[in-house]
C-alpha positions as CSV (number, residue, x, y, z in Angstrom):
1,X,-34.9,108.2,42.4
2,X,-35.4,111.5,44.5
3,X,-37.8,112.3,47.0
4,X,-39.6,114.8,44.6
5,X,-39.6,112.0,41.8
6,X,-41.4,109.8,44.1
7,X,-44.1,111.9,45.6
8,X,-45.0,113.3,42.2
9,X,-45.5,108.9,41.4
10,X,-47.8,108.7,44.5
11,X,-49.7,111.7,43.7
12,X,-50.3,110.6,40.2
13,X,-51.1,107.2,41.7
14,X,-54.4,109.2,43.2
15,X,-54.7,110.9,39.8
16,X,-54.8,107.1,38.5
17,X,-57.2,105.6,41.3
18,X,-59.8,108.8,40.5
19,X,-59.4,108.5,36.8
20,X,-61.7,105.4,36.3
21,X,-63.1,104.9,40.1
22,X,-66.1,106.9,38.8
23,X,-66.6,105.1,35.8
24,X,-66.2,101.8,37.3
25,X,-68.2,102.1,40.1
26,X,-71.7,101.9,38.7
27,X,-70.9,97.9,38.2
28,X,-71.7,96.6,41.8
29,X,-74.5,98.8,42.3
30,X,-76.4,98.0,38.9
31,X,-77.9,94.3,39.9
32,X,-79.3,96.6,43.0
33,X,-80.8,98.7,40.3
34,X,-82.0,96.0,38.3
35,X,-83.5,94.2,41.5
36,X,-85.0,97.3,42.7
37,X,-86.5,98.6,38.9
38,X,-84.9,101.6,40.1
39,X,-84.3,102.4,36.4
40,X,-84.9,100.7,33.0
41,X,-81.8,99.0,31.1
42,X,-82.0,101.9,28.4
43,X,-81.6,104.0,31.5
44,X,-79.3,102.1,32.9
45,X,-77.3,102.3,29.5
46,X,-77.2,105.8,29.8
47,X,-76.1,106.2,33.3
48,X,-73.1,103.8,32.4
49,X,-72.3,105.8,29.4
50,X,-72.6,109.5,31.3
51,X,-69.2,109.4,32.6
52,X,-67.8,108.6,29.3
53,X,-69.4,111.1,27.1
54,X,-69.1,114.2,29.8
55,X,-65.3,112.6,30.2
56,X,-64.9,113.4,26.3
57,X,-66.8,117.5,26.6
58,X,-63.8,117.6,29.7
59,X,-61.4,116.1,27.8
60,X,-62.0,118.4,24.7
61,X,-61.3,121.5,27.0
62,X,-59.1,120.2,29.4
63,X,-55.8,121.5,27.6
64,X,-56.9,124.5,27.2
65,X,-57.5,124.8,31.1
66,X,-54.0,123.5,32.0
67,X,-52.9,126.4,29.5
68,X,-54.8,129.4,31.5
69,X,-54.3,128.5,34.5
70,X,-51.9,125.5,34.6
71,X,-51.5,121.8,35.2
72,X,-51.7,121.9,39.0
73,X,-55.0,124.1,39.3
74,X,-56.9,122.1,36.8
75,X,-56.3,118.9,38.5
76,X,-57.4,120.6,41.4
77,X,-60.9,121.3,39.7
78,X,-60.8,117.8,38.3
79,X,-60.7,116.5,42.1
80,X,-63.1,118.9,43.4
81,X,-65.8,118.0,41.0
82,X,-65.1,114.3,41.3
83,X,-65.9,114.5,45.6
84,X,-68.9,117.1,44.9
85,X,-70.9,114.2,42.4
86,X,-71.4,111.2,44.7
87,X,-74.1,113.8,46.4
88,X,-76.7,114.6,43.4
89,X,-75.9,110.6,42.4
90,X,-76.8,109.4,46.4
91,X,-79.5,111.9,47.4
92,X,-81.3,111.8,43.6
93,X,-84.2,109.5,45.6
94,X,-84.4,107.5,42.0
95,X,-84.8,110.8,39.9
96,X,-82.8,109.8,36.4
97,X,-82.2,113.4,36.0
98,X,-80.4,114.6,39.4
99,X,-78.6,111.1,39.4
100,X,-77.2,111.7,35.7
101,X,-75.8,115.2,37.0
102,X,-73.8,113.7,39.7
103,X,-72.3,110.8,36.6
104,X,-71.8,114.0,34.7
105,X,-69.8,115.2,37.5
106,X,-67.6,112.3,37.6
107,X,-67.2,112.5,33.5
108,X,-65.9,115.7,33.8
109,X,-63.5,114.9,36.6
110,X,-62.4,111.9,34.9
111,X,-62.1,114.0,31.3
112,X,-59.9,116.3,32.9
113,X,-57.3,113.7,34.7
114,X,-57.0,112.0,31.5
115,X,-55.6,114.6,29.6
116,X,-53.9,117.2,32.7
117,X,-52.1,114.0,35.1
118,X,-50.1,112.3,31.6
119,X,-49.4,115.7,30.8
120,X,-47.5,116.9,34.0
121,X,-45.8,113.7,33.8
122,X,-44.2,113.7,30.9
123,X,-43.2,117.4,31.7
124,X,-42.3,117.1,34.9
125,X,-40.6,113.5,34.8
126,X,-37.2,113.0,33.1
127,X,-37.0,110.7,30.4
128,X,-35.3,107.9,32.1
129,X,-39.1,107.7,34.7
130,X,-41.7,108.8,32.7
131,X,-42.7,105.1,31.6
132,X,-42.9,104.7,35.3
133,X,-45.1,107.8,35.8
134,X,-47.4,106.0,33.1
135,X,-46.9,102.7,34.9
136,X,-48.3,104.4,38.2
137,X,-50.7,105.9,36.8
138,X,-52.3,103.0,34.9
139,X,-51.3,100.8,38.0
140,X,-53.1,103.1,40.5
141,X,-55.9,103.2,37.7
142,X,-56.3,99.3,38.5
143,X,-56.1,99.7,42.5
144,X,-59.4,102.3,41.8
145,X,-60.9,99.7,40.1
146,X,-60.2,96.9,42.3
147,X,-61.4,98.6,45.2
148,X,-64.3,99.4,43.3
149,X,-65.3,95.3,43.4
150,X,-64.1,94.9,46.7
151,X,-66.6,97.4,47.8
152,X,-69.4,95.3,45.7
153,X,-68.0,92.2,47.6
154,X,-68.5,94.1,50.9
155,X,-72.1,95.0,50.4
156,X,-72.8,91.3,49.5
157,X,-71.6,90.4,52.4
158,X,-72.6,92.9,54.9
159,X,-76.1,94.2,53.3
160,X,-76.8,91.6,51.5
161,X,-76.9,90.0,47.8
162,X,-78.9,91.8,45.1
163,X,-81.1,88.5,44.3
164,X,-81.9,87.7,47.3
165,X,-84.7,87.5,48.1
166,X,-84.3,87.9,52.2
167,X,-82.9,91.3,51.3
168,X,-85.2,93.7,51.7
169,X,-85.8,96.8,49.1
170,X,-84.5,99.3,52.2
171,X,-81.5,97.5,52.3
172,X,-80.8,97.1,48.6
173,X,-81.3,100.9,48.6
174,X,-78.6,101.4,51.1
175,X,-76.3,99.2,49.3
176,X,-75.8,100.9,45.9
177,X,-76.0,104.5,47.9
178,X,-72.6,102.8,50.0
179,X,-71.3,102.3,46.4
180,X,-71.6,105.2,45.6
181,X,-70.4,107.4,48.4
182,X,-67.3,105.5,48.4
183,X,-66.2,107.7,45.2
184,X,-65.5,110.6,47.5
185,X,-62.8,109.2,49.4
186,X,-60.1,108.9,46.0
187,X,-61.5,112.7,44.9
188,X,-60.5,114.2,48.6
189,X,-56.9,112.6,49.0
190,X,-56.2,113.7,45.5
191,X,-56.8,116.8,46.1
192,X,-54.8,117.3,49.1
193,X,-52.0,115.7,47.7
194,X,-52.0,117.8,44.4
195,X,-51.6,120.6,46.9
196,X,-48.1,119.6,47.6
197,X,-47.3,119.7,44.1
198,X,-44.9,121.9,42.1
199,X,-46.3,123.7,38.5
200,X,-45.3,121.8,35.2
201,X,-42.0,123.0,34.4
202,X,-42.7,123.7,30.8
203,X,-46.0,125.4,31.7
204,X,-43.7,128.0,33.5
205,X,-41.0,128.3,31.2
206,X,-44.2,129.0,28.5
207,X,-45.3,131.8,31.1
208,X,-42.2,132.9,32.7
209,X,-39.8,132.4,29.5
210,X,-37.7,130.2,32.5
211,X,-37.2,126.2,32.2
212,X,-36.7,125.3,35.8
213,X,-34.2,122.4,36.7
214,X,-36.2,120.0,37.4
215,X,-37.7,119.5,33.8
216,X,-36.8,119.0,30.2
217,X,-35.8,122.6,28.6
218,X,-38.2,122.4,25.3
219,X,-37.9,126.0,23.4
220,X,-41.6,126.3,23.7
221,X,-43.6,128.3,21.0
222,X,-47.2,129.3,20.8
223,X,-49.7,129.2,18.4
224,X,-48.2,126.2,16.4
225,X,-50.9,124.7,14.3
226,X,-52.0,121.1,14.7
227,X,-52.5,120.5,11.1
228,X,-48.9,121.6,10.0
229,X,-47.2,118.5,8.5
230,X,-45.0,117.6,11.0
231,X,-47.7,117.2,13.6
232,X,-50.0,115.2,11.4
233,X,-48.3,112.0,11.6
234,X,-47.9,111.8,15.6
235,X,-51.4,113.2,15.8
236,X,-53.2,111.0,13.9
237,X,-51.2,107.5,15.3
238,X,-52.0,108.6,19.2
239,X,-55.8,109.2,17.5
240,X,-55.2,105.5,16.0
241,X,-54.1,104.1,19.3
242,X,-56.4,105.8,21.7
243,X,-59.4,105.0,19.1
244,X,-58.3,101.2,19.7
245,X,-57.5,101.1,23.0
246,X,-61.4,101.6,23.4
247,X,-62.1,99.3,20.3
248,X,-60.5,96.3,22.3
249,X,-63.9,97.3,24.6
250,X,-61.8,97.9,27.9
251,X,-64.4,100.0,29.6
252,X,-67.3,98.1,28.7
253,X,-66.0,95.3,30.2
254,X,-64.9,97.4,33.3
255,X,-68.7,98.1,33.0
256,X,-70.5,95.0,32.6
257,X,-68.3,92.5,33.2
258,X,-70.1,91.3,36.6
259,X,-73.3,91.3,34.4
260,X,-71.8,89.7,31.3
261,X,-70.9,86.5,34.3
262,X,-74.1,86.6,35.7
263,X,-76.0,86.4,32.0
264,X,-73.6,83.5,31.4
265,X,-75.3,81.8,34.2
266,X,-73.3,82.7,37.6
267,X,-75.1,83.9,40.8
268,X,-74.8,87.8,42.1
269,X,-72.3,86.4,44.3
270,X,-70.5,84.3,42.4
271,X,-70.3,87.0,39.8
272,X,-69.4,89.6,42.2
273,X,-65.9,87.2,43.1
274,X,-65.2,86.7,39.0
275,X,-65.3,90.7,38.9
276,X,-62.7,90.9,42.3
277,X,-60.6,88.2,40.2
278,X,-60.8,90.5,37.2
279,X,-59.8,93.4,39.0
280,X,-57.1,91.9,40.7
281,X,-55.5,90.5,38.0
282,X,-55.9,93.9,36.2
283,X,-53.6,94.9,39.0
284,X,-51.6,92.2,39.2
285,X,-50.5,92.4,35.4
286,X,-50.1,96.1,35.3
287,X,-47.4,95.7,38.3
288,X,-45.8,93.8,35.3
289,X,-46.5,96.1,32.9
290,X,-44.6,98.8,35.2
291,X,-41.5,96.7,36.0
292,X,-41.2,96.1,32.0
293,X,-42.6,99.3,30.1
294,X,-38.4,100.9,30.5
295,X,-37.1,97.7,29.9
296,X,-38.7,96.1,26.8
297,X,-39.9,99.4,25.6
298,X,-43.2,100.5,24.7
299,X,-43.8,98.3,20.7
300,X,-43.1,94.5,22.3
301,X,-45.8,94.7,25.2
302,X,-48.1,96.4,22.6
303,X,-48.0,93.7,20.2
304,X,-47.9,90.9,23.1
305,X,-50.9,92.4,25.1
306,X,-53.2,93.0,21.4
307,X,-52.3,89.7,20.5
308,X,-53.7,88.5,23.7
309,X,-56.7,89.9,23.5
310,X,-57.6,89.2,20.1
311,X,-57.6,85.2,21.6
312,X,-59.2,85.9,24.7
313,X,-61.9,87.8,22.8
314,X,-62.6,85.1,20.9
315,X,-62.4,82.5,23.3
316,X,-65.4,84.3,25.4
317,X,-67.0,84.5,22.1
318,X,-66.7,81.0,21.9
319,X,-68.2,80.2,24.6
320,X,-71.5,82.3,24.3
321,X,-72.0,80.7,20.7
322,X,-71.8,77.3,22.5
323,X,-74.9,78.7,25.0
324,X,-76.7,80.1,22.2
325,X,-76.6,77.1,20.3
326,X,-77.2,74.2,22.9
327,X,-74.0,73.0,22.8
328,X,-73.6,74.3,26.1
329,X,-76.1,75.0,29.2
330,X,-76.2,78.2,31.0
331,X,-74.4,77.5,34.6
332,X,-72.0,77.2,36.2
333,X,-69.4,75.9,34.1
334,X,-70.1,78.7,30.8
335,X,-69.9,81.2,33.8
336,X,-66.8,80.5,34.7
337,X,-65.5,79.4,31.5
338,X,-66.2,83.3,30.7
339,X,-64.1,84.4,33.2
340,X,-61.4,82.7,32.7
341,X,-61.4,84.1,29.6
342,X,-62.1,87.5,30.6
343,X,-59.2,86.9,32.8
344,X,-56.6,86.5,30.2
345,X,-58.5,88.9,28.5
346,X,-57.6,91.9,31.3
347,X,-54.2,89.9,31.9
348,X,-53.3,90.9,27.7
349,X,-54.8,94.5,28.2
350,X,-53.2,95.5,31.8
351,X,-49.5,94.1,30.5
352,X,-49.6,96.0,27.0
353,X,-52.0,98.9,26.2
354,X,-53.6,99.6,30.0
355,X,-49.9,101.2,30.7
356,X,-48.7,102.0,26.9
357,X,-51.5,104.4,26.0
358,X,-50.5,106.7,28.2
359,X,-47.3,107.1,27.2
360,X,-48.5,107.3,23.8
361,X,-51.1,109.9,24.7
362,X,-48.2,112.1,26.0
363,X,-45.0,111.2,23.9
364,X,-46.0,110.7,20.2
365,X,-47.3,114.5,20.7
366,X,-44.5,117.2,20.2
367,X,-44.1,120.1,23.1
368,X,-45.5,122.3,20.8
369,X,-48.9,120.9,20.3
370,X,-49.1,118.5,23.4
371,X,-52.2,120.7,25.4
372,X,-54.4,120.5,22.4
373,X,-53.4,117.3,20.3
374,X,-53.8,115.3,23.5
375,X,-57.3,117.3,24.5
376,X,-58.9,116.3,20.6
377,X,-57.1,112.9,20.7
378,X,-58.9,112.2,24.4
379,X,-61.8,113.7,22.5
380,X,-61.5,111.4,20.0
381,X,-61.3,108.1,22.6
382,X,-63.5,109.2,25.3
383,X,-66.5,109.5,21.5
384,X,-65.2,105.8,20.7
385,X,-65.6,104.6,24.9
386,X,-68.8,106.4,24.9
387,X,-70.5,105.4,21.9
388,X,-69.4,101.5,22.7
389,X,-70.5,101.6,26.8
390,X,-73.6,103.3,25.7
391,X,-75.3,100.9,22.8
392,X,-73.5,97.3,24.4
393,X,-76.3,96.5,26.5
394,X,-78.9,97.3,23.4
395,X,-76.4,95.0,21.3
396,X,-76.2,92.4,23.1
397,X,-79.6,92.4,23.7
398,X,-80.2,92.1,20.3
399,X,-77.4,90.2,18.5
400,X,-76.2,88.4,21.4
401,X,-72.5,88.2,23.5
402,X,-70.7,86.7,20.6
403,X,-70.8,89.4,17.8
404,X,-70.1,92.1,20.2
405,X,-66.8,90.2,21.5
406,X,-66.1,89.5,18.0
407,X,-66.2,93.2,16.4
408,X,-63.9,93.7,19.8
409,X,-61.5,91.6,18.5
410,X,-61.4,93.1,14.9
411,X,-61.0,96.4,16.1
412,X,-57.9,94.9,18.2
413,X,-56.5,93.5,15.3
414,X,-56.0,97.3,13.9
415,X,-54.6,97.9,17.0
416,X,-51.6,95.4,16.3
417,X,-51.1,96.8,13.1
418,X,-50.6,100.3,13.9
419,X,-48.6,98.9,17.0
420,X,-46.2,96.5,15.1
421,X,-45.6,98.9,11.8
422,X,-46.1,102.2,12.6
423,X,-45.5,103.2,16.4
424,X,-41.9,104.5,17.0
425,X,-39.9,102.9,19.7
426,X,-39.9,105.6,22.3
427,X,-38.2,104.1,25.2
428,X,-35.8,105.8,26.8
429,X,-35.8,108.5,24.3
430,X,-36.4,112.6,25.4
431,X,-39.1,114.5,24.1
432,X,-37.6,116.4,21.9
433,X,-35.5,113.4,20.1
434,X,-39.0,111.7,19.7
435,X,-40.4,115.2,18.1
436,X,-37.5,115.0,15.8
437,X,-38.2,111.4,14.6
438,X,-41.6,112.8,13.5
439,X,-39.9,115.7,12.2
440,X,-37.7,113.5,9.8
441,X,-40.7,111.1,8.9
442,X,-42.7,113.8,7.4
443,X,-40.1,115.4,5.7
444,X,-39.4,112.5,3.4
């Protein structure tokens, strides 16, 4: 692997880390917000849910920006908005309005990343690396998110714990402002390393009617339509896997896992090292992911992580019907017997669709069509994340943990389905033979 190869990884490694670091990093600071009233849990809802419906506006647009202007300046604009939120979000003084800008902010950034960085990977990466690009990226994804509890840890331990009560509302203040301002640090070094990047091959070969060496030499033609037959079928499976990737409830329990352990009877801190465990076995898992993803190809980790999850889902569930109906006491033990199950849950996710989706995101759509298939198909996801982060709390609040882990694992057992009987093999395979499969399929 060349020197270029592996500095476009690291760089979309920072892509990774920034894509859900702003997302993620509201859960540490919301039992401040809850301590402090700060906001109401409708608000707080909303707040969660802000990144994720801005993320789908970006992502909507987002190939269409990487088409003006190209793949390297877009992600450039992604970064810059990403430093520029944490200041409306930090300085908002507890105005809902001015903090929801700044969670706007990071949407947009994150919108952006999701469709631009898979994008120039699969352009710029021969076929042999690109499940590694999508590795790194989903890997680097998970190092954003660990750091994201590690920096919850650190304010439990240096300002002090969110229910305690010898922590005054000054300090608790502090503390979820520290969270926050955290997020500029990922936005700043991705910018400066995107600076060191070379344009999308294809993107130049579409402007310059040149394929440079680097890259894979697609004859690239404008103005293809989405909705021609050919394109239908790859369209509407990456539609089906995104939709379910979000249906398995991955960024909800980014979201509100720490509060899901707490509600099942953990302490602030206690629940603060179950969401470091989560995190770290997020990352742990998707390091196996990566080694694998080239090696068993992209079908058999799909079908082992869904079927994963579907148990783990159910095992939670379990355990919250047990509270509910006085089988078992709120504590300790159901806390932990939640995370546990959460862990295997995030184990499933990290080792099959946390690295897999990405590589459908960008493969299943042919050359022709890739900007704006993947742009609606983010569109698509980022609706299903948004719509599911933003009623949970209101659900579970009124049905209860169990249902909502439940409909979770339904939705996942789709996502096997589509995984084990429709989903083309796509290891090793170059763009254009994987455009040609689709080609074949919809001719018959």
């Amino acid at each position: 692997m060349g020197k270029r190869v592996l500095y476009l990884l690291a760089i979309a490694g920072c892509g990774g880390v920034l894509f859900d670091f702003g997302g993620t990093i509201i859960a540490p600071a919301i039992p401040y917000f809850e301590a402090l009233k700060l906001f109401t849990t409708d608000e707080i809802s909303r707040l969660t849910a802000a990144v994720v419906l801005t993320a789908a506006v970006a992502g909507l647009f987002a190939g269409a920006l990487a088409e003006k202007f190209g793949r390297k300046p877009t992600m450039l604009i992604a970064a810059a908005l990403a430093a520029v939120a944490c200041f409306p979000i930090c300085l908002c003084g507890g105005n809902f309005w001015l903090f929801y800008s700044g969670r706007a902010l990071q949407g947009f950034a994150a919108g952006i990343l999701g469709v631009v960085v898979p994008m120039y990977l699969a352009e710029a990466l021969p076929p042999s690396d690109r499940g590694k690009g999508a590795g790194v990226f989903q890997f680097m994804d998970t190092v954003g998110i660990l750091f994201c509890s590690l920096v919850g840890l650190a304010i439990v331990r240096f300002i002090g714990a969110a229910d305690s009560a010898a922590v005054g509302e000054s300090a608790k203040e502090t503390a979820w402002q520290v969270v926050f301002w955290a997020s500029a640090v990922p936005a700043v070094l991705f910018f400066v390393g995107v600076l060191g990047l070379d344009e999308s091959p294809v993107w130049l070969a579409r402007r310059n009617n040149a394929v440079r060496e680097a890259g894979e030499e697609p004859q690239v033609r404008a103005g293809d339509s989405l909705f021609q037959r050919k394109y239908i079928y790859p369209f509407v499976l990456a539609v089906v896997v995104l939709a379910c990737n979000q249906g398995t409830g991955i960024n909800s329990m980014q979201y509100y896992a720490l509060k899901m352990f707490q509600d099942a009877g953990l302490s602030n801190a206690a629940a603060n090292v179950g969401f470091t465990a989560f995190t770290a076995t997020m990352l742990a898992m998707t390091a196996v992911a990566c080694a694998f993803v080239d090696r068993k190809g992209r079908k058999f980790l799909l079908k082992l992580g869904t079927a994963g999850i579907i148990a783990a889902h159910l095992a939670a569930a379990g355990v919250f019907l047990a509270i509910s109906h006085g089988v078992l006491a709120k504590g300790p033990l159901a806390g932990w017997l939640v995370v546990a199950a959460v862990l295997f849950y995030i184990a499933s996710f990290s080792i099959g669709p946390g690295v897999v989706v990405w590589l459908a995101l960008s493969e299943l759509m042919p050359n022709r069509i890739r900007a704006n298939g993947m742009a609606i198909a983010m569109f698509i996801n980022m609706m299903v994340a948004y719509f599911i982060a933003d009623r949970m709390l209101a659900l579970v609040e009124k049905f209860g943990y169990a249902p909502v882990l439940i409909g979770f694992a339904a939705s996942t057992v789709v996502y096997f389905v589509a995984a084990a009987f429709f989903m083309p093999e796509t290891k090793g395979r170059t763009l254009e033979e994987i455009e040609s499969f689709f080609s074949k399929k919809s001719a018959k």
